[in-house]
C-alpha positions as CSV (number, residue, x, y, z in Angstrom):
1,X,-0.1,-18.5,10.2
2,X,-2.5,-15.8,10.9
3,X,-4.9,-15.2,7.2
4,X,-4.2,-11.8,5.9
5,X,-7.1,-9.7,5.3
6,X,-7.6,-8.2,1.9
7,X,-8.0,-4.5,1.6
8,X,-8.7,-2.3,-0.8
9,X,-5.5,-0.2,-1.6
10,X,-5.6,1.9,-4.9
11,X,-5.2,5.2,-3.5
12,X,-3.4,5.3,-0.1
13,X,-3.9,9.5,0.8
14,X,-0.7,11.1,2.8
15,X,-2.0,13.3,5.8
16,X,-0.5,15.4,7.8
17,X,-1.0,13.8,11.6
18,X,-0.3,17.5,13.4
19,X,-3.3,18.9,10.8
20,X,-6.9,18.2,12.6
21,X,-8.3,19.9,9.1
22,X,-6.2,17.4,7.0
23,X,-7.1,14.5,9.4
24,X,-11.3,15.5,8.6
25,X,-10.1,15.6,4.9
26,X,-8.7,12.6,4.7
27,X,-11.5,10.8,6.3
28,X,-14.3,12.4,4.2
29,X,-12.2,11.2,1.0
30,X,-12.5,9.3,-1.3
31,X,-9.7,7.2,-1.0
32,X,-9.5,3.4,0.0
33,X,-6.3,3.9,2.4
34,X,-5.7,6.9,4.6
35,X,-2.4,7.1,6.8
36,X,-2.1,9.6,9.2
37,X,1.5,10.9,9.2
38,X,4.3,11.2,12.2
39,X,7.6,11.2,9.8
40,X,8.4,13.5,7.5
41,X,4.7,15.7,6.9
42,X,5.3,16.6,10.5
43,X,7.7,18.6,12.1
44,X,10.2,17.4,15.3
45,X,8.6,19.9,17.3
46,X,5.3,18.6,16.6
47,X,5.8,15.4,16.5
48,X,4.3,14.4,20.0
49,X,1.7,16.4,20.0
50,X,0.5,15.2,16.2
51,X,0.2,11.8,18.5
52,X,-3.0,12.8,20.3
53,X,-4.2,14.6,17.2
54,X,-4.0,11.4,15.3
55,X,-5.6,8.8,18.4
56,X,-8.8,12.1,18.3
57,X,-9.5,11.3,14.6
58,X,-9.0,7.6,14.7
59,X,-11.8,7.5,17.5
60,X,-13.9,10.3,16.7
61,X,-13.8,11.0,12.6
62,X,-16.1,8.9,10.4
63,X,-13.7,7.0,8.1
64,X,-16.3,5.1,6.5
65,X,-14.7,1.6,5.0
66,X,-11.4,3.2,4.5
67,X,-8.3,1.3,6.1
68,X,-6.9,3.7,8.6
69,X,-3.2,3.4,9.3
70,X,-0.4,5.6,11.0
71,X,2.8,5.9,9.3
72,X,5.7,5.7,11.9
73,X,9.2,7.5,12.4
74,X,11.6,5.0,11.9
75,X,13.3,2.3,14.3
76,X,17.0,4.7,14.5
77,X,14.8,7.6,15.7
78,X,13.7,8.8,19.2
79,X,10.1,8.9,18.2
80,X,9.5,5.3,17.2
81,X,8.9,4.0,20.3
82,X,6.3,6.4,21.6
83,X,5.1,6.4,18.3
84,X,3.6,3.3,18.5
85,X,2.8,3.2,22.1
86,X,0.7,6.2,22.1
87,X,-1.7,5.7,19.2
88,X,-2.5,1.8,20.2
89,X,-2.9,2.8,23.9
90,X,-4.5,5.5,22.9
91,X,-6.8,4.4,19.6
92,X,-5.5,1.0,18.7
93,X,-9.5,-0.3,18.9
94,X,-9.3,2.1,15.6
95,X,-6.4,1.4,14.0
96,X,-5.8,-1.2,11.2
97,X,-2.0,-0.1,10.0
98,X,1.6,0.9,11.0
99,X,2.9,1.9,8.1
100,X,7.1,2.0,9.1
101,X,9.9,3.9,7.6
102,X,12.9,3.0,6.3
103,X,13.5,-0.4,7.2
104,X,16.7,-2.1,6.4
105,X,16.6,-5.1,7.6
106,X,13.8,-7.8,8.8
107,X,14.5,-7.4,11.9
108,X,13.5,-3.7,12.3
109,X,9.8,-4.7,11.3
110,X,10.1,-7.6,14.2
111,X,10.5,-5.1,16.6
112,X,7.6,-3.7,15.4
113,X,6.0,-7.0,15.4
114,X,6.6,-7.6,19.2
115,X,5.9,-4.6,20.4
116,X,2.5,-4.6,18.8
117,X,1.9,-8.4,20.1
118,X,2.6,-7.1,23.4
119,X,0.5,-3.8,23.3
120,X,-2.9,-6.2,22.0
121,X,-2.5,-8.5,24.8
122,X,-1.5,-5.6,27.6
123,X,-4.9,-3.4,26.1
124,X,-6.9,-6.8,24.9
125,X,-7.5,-5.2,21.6
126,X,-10.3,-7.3,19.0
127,X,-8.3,-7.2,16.4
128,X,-4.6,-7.9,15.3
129,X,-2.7,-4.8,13.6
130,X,-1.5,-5.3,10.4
131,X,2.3,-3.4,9.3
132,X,3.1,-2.1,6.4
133,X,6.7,-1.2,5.2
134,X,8.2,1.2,2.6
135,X,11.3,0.2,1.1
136,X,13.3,3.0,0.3
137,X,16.5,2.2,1.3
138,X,19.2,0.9,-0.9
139,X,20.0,-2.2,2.0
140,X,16.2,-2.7,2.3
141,X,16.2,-3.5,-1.4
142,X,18.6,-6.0,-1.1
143,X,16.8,-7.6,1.5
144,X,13.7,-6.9,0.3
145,X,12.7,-10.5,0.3
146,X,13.1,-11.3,4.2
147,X,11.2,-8.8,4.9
148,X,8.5,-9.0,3.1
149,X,8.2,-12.2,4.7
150,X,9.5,-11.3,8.6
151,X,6.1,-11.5,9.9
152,X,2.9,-12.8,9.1
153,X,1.7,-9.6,10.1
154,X,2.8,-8.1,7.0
155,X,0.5,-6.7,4.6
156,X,2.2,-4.8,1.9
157,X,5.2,-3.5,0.7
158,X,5.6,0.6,-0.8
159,X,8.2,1.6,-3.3
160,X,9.0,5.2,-1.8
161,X,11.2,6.1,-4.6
162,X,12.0,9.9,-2.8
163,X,14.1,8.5,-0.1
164,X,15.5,5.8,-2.6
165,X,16.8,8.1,-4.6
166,X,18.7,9.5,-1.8
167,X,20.1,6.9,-0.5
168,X,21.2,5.4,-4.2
169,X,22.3,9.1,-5.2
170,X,19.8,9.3,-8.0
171,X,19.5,12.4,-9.1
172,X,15.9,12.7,-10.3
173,X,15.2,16.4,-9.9
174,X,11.5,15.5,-9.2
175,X,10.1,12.3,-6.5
176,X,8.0,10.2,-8.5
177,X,10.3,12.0,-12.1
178,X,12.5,10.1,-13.9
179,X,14.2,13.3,-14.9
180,X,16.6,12.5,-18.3
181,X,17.1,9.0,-18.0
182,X,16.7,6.5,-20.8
183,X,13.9,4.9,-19.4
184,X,12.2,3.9,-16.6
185,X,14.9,4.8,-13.5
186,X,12.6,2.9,-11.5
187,X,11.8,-0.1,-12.9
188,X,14.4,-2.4,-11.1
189,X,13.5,-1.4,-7.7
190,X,9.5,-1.6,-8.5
191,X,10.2,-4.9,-10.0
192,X,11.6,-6.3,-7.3
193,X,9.8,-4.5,-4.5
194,X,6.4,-6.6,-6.4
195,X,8.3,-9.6,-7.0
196,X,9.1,-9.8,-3.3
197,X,5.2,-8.9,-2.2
198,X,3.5,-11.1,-5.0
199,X,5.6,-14.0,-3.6
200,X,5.0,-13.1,-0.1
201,X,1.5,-13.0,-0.9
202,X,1.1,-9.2,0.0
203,X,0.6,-6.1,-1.8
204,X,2.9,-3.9,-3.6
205,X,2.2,-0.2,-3.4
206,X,3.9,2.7,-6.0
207,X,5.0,5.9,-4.0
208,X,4.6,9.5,-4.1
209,X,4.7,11.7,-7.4
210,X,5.0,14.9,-6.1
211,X,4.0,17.2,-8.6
212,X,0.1,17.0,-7.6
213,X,-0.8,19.5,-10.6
214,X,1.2,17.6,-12.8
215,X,-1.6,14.9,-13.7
216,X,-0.2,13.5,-17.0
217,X,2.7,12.6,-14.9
218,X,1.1,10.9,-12.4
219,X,-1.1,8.7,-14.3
220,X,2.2,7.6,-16.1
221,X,3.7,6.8,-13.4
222,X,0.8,4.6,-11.9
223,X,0.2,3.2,-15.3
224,X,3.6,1.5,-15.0
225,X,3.2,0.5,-11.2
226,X,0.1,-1.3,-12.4
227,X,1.6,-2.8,-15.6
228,X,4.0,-4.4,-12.9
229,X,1.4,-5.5,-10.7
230,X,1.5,-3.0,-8.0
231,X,-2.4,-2.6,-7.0
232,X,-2.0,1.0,-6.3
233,X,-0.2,4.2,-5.4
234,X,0.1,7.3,-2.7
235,X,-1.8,10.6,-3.4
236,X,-0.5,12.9,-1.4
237,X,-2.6,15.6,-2.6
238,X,-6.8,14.5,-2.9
239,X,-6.4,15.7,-6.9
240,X,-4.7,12.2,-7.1
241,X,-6.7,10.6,-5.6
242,X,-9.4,9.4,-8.9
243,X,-6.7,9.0,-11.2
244,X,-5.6,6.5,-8.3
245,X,-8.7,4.9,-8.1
246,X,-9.4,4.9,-12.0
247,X,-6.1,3.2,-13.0
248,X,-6.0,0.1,-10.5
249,X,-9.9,-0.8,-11.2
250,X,-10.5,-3.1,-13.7
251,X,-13.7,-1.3,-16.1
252,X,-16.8,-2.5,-15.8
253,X,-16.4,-4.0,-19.7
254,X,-12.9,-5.8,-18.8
255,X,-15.5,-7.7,-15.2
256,X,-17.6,-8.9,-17.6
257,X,-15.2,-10.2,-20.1
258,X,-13.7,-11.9,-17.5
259,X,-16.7,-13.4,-15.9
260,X,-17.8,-14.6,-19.4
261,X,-14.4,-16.6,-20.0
262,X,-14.1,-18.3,-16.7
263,X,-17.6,-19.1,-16.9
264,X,-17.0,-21.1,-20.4
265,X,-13.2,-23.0,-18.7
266,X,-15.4,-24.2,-15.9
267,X,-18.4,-25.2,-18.4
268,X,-15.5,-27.1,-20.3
269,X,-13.8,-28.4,-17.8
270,X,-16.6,-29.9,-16.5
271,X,-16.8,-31.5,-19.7
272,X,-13.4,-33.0,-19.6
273,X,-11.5,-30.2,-21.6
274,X,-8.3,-28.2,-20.9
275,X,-9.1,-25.7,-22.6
276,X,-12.0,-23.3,-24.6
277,X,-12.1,-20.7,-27.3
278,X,-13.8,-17.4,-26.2
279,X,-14.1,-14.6,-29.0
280,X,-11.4,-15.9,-30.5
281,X,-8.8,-16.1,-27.6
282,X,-8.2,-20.0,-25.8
283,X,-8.7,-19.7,-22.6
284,X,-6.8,-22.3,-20.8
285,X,-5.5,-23.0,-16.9
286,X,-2.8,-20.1,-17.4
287,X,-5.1,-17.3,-19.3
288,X,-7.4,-18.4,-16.5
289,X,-4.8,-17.1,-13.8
290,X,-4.9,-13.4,-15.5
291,X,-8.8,-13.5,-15.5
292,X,-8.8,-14.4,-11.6
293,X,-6.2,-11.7,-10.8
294,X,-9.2,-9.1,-12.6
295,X,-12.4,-10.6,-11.0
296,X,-10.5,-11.2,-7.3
297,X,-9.8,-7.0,-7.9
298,X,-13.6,-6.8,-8.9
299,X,-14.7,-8.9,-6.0
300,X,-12.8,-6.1,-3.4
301,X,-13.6,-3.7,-5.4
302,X,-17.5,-4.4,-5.2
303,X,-18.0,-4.6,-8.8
């Protein structure tokens, strides 16, 4: 199996493919993850034409270390196809990502899977491209699990919660809202949707919040995804993009913490002992899984 590459995805910025200003935004940004959008930012009209636009800024923009990925219309649609063909023939050298839509099944990411294996050999292209899937279906929930593990191509899984809701019939008033329900409406699909990735060995990704001038509401929102384990979440406007970046870094004062405690388990295991007291807390083989999970963040992260 193919080693997955580890990237950086706290904020993953929304841009509009058929915008050239949008596409120079979002490589100038801050944010660790840009994809450049064909579904539902762009119109069917300009659908085709956002195709070229997109290839331009993957081969002529500066995007720095940012991962650079194109979300797709979906496998049902009449854009799919050219979707992908167009942008790897085109600027596949440049491309990291396909991010597809509203998969319900494994095998509509295998499609995607061949046809990509089949474009990289065809163009000879140096690098593999990764695919990333949003579950927001209410049968790609229940199979969640196959296919977060359909192909070892497969680098993380997004919650997108908007289209969820429709096709569960929540009624939310607001993406990313919980509206009045008694608790987190949510929470079961984000559970799973990180259960599935964590045991996969991929990333799991929180959705849009749509309100960008709503800030308080967004950082709640990420402060549960990351609670959960999801290592980021989509800003679809730049204003969400620090808050992004904020919440699913570890501070500099929670690195060193954890650097000081495996530091004393390996001095004490190298003395034969299972376990060591660190300002007051044991730190033992277990405690020592939660201090990886913040140093292996810190180690991406550059910290």
């Amino acid at each position: 199996m193919t080693k997955r590459l580890a990237r950086l995805r706290r904020s993953q910025l929304s841009v509009p493919g058929s915008s050239e200003k949008m596409l120079r935004g979002g490589a100038s940004s801050s944010a660790d993850h840009v994809f450049c959008d064909l579904e539902d930012a762009v119109a069917p009209s300009a659908k085709v034409e956002a195709r070229d636009k997109i290839a331009w800024a993957l081969n002529n923009l500066d995007w720095g270390k940012k991962t650079r990925c194109v979300r797709i219309n979906d496998v049902t649609t009449e854009w799919c196809h050219g979707d992908i063909l167009t942008v790897v023939e085109k600027a596949g050298a440049n491309l990291d990502t396909i991010m597809l839509t509203k998969p319900r099944v494994a095998a509509d990411v295998i499609f995607v899977d061949r046809f990509l294996g089949q474009l990289e050999k065809r163009l000879k292209l140096p690098k593999r491209i990764g695919i990333e899937v949003l579950i927001e279906e209410v049968e790609a929930l229940e199979n969640v699990k196959e296919i977060a593990r359909c192909t070892d191509r497969m680098e993380a899984l997004i919650f997108g919660m908007g289209d969820y809701s429709g096709s569960q019939g929540i009624d939310t008033r607001e993406i990313g809202g919980t509206g009045g329900y008694p608790g987190d409406i949510f929470h079961y699909a984000r559970f799973r949707v990180t259960a599935a990735a964590r045991s996969a060995g991929i990333d799991a990704v929180d959705g849009p919040f749509a309100n960008f001038r709503n800030e308080e509401g967004y950082r709640a929102e990420a402060k549960k995804a990351q609670a959960l384990g999801m290592i980021g979440k989509w800003a679809i406007h730049p204003s969400q993009i620090a808050p992004a970046l904020e919440i699913f870094s570890p501070s500099p004062k929670e690195v060193a913490r954890a650097r000081k405690m495996e530091a004393a388990y390996k001095e004490a295991e190298a003395r034969g002992l299972g376990a060591v007291q660190v300002d007051g807390v044991m730190i033992d083989v277990a405690v020592l899984r939660l201090v990886r999970n913040t140093l292996n963040k810190a180690d991406l992260i550059g910290m």
